[in-house]
PLY file of the C-alpha trace (Angstrom):
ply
format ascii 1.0
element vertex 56
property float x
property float y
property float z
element edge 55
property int vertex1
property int vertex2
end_header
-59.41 12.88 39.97
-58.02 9.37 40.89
-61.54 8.24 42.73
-63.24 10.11 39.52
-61.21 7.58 37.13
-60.88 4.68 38.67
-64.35 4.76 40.93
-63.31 1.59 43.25
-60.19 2.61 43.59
-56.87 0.53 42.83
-54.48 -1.62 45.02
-52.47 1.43 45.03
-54.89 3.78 46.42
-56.56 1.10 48.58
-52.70 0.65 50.57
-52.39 4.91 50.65
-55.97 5.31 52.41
-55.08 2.09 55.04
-51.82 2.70 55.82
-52.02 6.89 55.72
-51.44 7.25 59.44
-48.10 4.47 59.27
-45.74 7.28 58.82
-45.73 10.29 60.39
-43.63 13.45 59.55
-42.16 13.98 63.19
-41.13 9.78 63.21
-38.68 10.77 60.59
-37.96 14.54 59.88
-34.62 14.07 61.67
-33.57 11.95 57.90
-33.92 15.11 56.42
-32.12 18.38 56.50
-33.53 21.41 58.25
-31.93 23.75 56.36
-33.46 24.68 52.43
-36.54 24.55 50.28
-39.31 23.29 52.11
-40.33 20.26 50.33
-43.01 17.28 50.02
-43.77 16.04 53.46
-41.44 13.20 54.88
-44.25 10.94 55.87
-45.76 11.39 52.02
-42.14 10.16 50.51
-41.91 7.23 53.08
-46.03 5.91 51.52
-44.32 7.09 47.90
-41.42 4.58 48.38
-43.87 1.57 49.81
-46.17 2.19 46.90
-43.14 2.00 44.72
-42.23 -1.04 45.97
-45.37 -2.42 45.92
-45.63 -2.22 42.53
-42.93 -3.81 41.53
0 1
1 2
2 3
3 4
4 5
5 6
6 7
7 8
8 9
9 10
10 11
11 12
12 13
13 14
14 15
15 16
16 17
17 18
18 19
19 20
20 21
21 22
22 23
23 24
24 25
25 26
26 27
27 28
28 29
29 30
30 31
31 32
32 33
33 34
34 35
35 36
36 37
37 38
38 39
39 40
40 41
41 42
42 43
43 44
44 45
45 46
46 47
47 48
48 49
49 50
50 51
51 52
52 53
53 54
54 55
């Protein structure tokens, strides 16, 4: 839907598809409890929170 809207993309999508790879879930699933709800990938937080910042 995001490529469908915005057909060259955005500075937001153009960091996501370089920088996928930066983060990877095993580099930093010891931040996160084991125990619990399985939740969004810790790799896809860590490229949320640089996006985030990004942005501002």
């Amino acid at each position: 839907m995001a490529r469908a809207s915005n057909p060259r993309g955005t500075a937001a999508m153009w960091v996501r598809d370089r920088l996928d790879e930066l983060f990877a879930d095993e580099d930093i699933a010891d931040w996160y409890p084991a125990d619990g709800r399985r939740g969004l990938s810790p790799a896809r937080l860590a490229m949320v929170s640089v996006l985030q910042f990004a942005r501002t």
